[in-house]
C-alpha positions as CSV (number, residue, x, y, z in Angstrom):
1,X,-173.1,-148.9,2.8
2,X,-176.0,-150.8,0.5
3,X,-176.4,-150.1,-2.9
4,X,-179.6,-147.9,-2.7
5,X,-178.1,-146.0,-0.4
6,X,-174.4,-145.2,-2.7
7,X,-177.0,-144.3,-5.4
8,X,-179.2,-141.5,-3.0
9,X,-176.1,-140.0,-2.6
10,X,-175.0,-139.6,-6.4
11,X,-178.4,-138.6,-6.5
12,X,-177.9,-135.4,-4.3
13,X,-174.3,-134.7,-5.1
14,X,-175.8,-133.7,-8.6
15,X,-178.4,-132.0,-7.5
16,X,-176.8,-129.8,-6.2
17,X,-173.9,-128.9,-9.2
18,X,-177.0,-128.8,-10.8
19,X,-178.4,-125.9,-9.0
20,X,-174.8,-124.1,-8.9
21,X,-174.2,-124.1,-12.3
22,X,-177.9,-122.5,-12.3
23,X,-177.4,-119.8,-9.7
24,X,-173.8,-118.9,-10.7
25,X,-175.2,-118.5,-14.5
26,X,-178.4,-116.0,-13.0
27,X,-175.7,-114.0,-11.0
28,X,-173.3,-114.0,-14.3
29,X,-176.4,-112.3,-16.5
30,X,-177.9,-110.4,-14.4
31,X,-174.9,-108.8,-13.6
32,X,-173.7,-108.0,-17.0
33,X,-177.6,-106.7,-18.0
34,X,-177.3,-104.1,-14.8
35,X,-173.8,-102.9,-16.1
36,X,-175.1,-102.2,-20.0
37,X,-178.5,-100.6,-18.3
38,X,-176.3,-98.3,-16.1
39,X,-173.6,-97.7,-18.8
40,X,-176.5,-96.7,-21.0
41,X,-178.3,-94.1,-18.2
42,X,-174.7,-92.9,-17.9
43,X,-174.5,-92.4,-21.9
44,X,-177.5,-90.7,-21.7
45,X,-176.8,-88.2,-18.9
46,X,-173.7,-87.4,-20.9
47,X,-175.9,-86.4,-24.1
48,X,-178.5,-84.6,-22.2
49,X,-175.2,-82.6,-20.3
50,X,-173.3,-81.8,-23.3
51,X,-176.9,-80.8,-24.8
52,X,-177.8,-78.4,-22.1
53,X,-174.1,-77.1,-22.5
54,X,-174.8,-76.2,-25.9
55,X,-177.4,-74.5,-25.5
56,X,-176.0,-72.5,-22.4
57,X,-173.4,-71.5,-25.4
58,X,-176.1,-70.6,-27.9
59,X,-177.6,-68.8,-24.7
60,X,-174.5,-66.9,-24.0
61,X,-174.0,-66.2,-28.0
62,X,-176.4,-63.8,-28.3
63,X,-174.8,-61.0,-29.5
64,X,-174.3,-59.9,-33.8
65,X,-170.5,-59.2,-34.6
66,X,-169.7,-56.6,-37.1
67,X,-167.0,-54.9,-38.3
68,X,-166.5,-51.2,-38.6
69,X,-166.7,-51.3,-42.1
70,X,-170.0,-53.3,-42.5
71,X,-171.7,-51.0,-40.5
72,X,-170.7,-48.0,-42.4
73,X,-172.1,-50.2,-45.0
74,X,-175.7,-50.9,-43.0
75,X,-175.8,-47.1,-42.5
76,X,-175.8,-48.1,-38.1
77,X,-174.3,-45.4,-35.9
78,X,-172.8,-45.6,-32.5
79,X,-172.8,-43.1,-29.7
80,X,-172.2,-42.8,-25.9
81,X,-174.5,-42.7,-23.6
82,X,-175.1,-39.2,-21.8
83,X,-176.5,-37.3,-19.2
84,X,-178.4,-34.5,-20.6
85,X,-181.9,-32.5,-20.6
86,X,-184.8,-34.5,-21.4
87,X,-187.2,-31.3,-21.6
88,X,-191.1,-31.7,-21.0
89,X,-192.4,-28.7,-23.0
90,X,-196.1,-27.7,-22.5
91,X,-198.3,-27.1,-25.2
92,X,-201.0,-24.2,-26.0
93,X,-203.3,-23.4,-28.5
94,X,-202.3,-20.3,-30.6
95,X,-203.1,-19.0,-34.3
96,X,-201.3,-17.5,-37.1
97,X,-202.2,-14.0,-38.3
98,X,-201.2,-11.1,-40.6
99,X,-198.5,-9.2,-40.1
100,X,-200.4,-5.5,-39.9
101,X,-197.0,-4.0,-40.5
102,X,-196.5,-5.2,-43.4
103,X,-199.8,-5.4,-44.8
104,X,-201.8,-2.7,-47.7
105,X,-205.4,-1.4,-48.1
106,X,-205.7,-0.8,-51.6
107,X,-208.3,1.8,-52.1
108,X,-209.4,4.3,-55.3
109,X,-208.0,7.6,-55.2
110,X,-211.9,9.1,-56.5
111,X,-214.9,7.9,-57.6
112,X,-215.4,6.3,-61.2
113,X,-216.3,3.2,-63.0
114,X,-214.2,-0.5,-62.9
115,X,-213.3,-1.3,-66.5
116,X,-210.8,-4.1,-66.0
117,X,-209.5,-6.1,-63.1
118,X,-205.9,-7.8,-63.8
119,X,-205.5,-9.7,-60.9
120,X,-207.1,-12.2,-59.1
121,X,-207.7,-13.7,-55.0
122,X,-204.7,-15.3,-53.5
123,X,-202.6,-14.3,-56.9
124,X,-198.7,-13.1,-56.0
125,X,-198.0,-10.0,-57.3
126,X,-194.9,-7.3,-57.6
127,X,-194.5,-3.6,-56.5
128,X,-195.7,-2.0,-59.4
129,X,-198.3,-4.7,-61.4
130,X,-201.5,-3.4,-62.4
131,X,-204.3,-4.4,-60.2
132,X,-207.0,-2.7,-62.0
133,X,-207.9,0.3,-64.5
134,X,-210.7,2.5,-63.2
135,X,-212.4,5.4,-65.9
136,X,-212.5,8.3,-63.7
137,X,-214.8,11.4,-65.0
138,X,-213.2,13.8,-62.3
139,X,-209.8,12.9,-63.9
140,X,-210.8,13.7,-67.7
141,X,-211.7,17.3,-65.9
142,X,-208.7,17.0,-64.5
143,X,-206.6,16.3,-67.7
144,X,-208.7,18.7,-69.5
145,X,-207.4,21.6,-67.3
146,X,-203.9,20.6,-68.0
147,X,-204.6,21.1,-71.6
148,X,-206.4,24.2,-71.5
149,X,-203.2,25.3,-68.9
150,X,-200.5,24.1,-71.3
151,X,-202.3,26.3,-74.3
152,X,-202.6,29.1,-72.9
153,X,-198.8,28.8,-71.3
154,X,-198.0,28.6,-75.0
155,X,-199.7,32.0,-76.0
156,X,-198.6,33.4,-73.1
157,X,-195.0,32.6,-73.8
158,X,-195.5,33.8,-77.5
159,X,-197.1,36.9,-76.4
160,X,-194.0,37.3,-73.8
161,X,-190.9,36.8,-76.6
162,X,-192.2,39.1,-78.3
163,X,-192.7,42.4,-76.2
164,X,-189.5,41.0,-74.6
165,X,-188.3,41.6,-78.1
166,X,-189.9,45.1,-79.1
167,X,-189.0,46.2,-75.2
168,X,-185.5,45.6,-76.2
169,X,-185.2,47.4,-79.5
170,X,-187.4,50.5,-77.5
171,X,-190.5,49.8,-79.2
172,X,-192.6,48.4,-76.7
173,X,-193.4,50.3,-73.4
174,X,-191.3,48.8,-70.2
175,X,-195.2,48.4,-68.3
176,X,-196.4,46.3,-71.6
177,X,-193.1,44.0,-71.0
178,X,-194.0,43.7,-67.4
179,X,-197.2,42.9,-68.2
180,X,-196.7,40.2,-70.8
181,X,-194.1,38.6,-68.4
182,X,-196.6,38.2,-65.6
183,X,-199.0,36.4,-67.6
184,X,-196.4,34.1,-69.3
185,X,-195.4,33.3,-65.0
186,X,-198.8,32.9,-64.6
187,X,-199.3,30.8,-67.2
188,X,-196.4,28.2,-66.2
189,X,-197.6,28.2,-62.7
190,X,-201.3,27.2,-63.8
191,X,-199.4,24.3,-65.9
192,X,-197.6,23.4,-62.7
193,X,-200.3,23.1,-60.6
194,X,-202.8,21.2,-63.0
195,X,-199.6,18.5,-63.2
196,X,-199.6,18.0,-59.3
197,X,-202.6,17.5,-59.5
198,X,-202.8,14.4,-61.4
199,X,-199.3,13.3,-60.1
200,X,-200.8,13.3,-56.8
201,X,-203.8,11.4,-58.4
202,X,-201.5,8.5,-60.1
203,X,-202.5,9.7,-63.4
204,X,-200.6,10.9,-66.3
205,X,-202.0,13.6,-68.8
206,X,-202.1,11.4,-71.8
207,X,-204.7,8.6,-70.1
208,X,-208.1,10.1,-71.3
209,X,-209.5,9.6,-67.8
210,X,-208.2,5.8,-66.7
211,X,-207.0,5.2,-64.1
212,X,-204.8,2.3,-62.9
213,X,-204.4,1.0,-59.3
214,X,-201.2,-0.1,-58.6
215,X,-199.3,-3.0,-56.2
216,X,-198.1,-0.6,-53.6
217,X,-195.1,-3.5,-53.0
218,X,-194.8,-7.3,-53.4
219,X,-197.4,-10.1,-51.6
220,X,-201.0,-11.8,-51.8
221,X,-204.2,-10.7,-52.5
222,X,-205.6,-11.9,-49.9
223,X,-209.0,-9.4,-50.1
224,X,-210.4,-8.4,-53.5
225,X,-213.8,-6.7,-53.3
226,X,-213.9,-4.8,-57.1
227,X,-216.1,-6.5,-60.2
228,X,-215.9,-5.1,-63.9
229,X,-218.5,-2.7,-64.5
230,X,-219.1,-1.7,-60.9
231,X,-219.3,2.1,-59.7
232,X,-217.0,2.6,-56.8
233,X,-216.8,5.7,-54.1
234,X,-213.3,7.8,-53.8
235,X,-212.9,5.9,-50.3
236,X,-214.1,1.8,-51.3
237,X,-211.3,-0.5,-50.0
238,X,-210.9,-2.6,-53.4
239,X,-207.6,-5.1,-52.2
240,X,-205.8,-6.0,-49.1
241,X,-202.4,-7.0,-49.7
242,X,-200.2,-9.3,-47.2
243,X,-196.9,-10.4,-47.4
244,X,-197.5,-13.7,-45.8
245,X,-193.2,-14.4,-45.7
246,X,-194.1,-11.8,-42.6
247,X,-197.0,-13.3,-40.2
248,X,-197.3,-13.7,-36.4
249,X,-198.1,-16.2,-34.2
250,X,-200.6,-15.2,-31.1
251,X,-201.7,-17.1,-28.5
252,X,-203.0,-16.5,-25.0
253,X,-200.7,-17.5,-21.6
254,X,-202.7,-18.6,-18.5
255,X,-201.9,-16.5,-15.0
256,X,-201.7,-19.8,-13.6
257,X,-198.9,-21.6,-16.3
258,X,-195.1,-21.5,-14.1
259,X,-193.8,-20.5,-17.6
260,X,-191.8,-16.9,-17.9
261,X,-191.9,-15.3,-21.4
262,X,-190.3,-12.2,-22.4
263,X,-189.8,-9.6,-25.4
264,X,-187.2,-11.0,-28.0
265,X,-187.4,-14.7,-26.6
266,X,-186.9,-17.5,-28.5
267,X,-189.7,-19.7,-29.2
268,X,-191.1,-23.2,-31.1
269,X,-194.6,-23.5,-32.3
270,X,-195.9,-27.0,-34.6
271,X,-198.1,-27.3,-37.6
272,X,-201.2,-29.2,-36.2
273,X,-201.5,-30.7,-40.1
274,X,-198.2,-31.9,-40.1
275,X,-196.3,-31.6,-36.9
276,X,-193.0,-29.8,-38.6
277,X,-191.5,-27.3,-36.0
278,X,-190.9,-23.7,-36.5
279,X,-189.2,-21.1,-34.5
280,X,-190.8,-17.2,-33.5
281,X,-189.4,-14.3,-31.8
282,X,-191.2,-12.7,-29.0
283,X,-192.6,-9.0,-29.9
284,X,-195.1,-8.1,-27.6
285,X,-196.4,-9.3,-24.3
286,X,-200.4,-7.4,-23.6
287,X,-202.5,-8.2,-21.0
288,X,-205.8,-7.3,-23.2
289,X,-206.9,-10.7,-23.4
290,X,-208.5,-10.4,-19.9
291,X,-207.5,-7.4,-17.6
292,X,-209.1,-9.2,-14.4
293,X,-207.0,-12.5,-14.5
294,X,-204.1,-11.1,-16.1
295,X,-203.5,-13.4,-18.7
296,X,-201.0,-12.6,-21.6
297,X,-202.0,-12.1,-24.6
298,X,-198.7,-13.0,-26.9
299,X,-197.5,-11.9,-30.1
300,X,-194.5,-13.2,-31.9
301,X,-193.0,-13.0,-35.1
302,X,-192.5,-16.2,-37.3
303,X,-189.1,-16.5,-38.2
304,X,-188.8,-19.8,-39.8
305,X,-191.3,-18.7,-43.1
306,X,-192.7,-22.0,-45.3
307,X,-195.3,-22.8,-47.7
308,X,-197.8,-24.5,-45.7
309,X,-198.0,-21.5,-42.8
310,X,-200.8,-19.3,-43.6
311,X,-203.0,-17.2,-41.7
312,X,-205.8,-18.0,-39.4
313,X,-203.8,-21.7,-39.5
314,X,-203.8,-23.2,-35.7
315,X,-200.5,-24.5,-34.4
316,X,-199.1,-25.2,-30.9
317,X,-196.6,-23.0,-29.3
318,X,-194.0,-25.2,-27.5
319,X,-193.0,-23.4,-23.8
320,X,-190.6,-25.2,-21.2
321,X,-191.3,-24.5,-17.5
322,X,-189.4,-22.1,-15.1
323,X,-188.2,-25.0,-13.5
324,X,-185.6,-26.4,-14.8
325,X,-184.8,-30.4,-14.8
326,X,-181.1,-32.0,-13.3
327,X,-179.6,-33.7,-16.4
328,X,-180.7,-37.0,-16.8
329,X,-179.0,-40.4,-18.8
330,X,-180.3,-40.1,-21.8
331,X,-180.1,-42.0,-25.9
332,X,-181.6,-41.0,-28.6
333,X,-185.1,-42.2,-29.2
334,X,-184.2,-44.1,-32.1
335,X,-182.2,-46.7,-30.5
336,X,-185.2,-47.9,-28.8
337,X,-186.4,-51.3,-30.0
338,X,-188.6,-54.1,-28.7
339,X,-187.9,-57.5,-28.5
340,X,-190.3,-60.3,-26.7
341,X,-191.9,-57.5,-24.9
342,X,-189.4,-55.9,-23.4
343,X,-187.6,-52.0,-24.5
344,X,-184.0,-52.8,-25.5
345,X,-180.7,-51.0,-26.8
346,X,-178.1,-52.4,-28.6
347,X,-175.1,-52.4,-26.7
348,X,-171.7,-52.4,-28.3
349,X,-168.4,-53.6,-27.2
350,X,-165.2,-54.0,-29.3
351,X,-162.8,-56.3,-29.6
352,X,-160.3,-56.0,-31.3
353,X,-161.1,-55.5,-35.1
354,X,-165.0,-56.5,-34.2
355,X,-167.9,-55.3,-32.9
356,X,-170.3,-57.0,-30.3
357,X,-174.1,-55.9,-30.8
358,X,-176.0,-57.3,-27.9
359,X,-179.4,-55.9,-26.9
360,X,-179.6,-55.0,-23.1
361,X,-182.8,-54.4,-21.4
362,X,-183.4,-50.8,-20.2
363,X,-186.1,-48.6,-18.1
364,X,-187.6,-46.0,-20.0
365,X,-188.3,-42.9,-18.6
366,X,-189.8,-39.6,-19.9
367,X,-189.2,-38.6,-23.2
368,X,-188.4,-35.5,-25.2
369,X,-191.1,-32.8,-26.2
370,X,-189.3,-32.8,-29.6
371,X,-189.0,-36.3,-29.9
372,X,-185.3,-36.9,-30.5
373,X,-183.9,-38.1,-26.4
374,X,-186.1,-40.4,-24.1
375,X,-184.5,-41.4,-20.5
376,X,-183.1,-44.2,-19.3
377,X,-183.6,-45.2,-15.3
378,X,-181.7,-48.5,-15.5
379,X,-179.7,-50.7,-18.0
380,X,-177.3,-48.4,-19.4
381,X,-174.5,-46.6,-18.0
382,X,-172.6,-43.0,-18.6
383,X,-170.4,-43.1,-21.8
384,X,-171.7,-46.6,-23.0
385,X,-171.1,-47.2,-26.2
386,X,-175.0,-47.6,-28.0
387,X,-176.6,-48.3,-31.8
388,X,-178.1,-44.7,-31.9
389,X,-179.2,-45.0,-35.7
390,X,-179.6,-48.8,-37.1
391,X,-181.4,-50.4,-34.4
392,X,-184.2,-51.6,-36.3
393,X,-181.8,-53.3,-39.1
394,X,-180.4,-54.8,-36.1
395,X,-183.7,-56.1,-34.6
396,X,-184.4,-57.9,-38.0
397,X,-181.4,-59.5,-37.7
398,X,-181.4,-60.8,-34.7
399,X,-185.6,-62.3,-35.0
400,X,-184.4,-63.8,-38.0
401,X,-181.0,-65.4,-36.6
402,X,-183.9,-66.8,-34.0
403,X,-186.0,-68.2,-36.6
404,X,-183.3,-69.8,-38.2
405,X,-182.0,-71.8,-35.1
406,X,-186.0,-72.8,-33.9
407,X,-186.1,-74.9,-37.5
């Protein structure tokens, strides 16, 4: 072998460690970069997994833990769930008026001249109060014939004690006793009759002609048609007085309404002004209020008196239907809140010395005339344990709990 031909050789023997030691260096490298890249990805899948794990706890750890006592405290109220009526009451138009029964027409026993009213429209007043004081000309006549009846009773007596006398001692003639008694009788008789008079009038003997009207028992003006100086007739109605503690409720059934009332029934009627309930007793069921249809005029008395109910006030009487509902599951409506659109309850479920609050989605149904039940299609179930009273407190609780975790 020549000498340029040993030296092509070295030439290609290093060449080619040359490109070994490259290529075993680009595999070494590369390999270790693809191991931190995947090591990395996997790192990362591990974070993102333990994230979404956390929040499928936070998810799951919705519910607010109490303990019996701190909800005493927050004034929240459990109760079970229930099947019971959730009645649809219908409503119609009706009007409070005067109990007649108990109501007075004040007039003047006769004719005569006002001198003083004591009283004045819508005043309360007692059995027995002066309501005015009239000056009555037939009663000075009247008084004036007691007078001259009570003199002439004395001088008849006077005349009669003393023939009584004389009769008795033989002096006087039996016939002139007789006499003299029969005019003192007469006499005590005219006296009698001249005092039932004015007892019968009101008036007493000493009043020198006045006359005063009195409350015949205790109520409210509620009419007053008598001025100072006016002249009134024997038969002028001068005050109407109602005790308004006694009033009725009327109103007017359709033919057509499936609703069955009765004498002595129980019934509700609201305020219009401000929606408080009362309770009446049936009294009379007439069908004057239209003879061809038949509908019923009703009268009922107002058992539940107050302040505010006055007559010709407009309220709503409250009937429930013939037909009677199957018991529905039912809360109260105050345990009805509403969170991110949806009608909740708060649910709760002990454990052991705590509480579990957790709001569960329910169907409403129909709800109570009187506004305390509403139904519940779906969500809940018989005997479930709910927040009845508390549920708002609750609600604030948990949006703020949310608020809290977003920051």
């Amino acid at each position: 072998m020549s000498i340029d031909q040993a030296k092509k050789q070295w030439v290609w023997i290093i060449a080619i460690i040359t490109m070994s030691i490259v290529l075993s260096a680009f595999l070494l490298f590369g390999g270790k970069e693809k191991a931190s890249k995947a090591a990395d990805e996997d790192a990362h899948a591990d974070e993102q997994h333990g994230h979404d794990d956390a929040e499928g706890a936070d998810a799951e750890d919705e519910s607010l833990n109490f303990t019996s006592k701190q909800l005493i405290e927050f004034g929240v109220k459990l109760a079970q769930v229930e099947l019971g009526d959730v009645e649809q009451k219908q409503q119609y138009p009706a009007k409070l008026v005067v109990n007649t029964d108990q109501q007075a027409h004040v007039e003047a026993s006769f004719a005569g001249r006002v001198e003083s009213v004591a009283v004045t429209l819508g005043q309360d007043v007692k059995k027995g109060q002066a309501l005015a004081t009239l000056f009555i000309p037939d009663l000075v006549d009247q008084q004036a014939n007691l007078s001259i009846a009570q003199e002439a009773l004395t001088l008849a007596s006077q005349d009669y004690q003393r023939e009584k006398q004389l009769f008795n001692q033989g002096i006087s003639a039996r016939q002139d006793y007789q006499r003299a008694y029969n005019a003192y009788r007469q006499a005590e008789i005219q006296v009698q009759a001249a005092r039932s008079r004015l007892s019968a009038l009101g008036a007493s003997s000493g009043s020198q002609g006045r006359y005063v009207i009195k409350a015949p028992f205790n109520g409210v003006i509620t009419k007053k048609d008598i001025v100072v100086g006016e002249n009134i007739s024997a038969d002028k109605q001068l005050f109407i007085i109602d005790q308004l503690d006694q009033l009725w409720v009327e109103f007017i059934l359709p033919s057509a309404a499936n609703i069955h009332v009765q004498p002595n029934q129980e019934i509700e009627f609201k305020s219009l002004q401000t929606n408080n309930l009362f309770k009446a007793r049936v009294q009379a069921l007439t069908t004057e209020a239209d003879s061809q249809t038949g509908r019923l005029q009703v009268r009922a008395k107002v058992l539940t008196p107050a302040q505010e109910l006055r007559p010709n006030l407009m309220v709503n009487v409250l009937l429930t239907g013939e037909a009677t509902r199957q018991p529905v599951l039912r809360v109260a409506k105050a345990a009805i809140q509403q969170i991110d659109g949806q009608q909740i309850v708060f649910v709760a479920k002990t454990e052991k010395e705590q509480i579990h609050l957790t709001a569960s989605p329910v169907q409403l149904g129909n709800y109570s005339s009187d506004g305390q039940w509403v139904e519940i299609k779906s969500g809940l179930t018989v005997k479930q344990q709910y927040v009845s009273q508390g549920s708002f407190l609750l609600k604030s609780e948990m949006e703020k709990g949310e608020a809290e975790h977003a920051h």
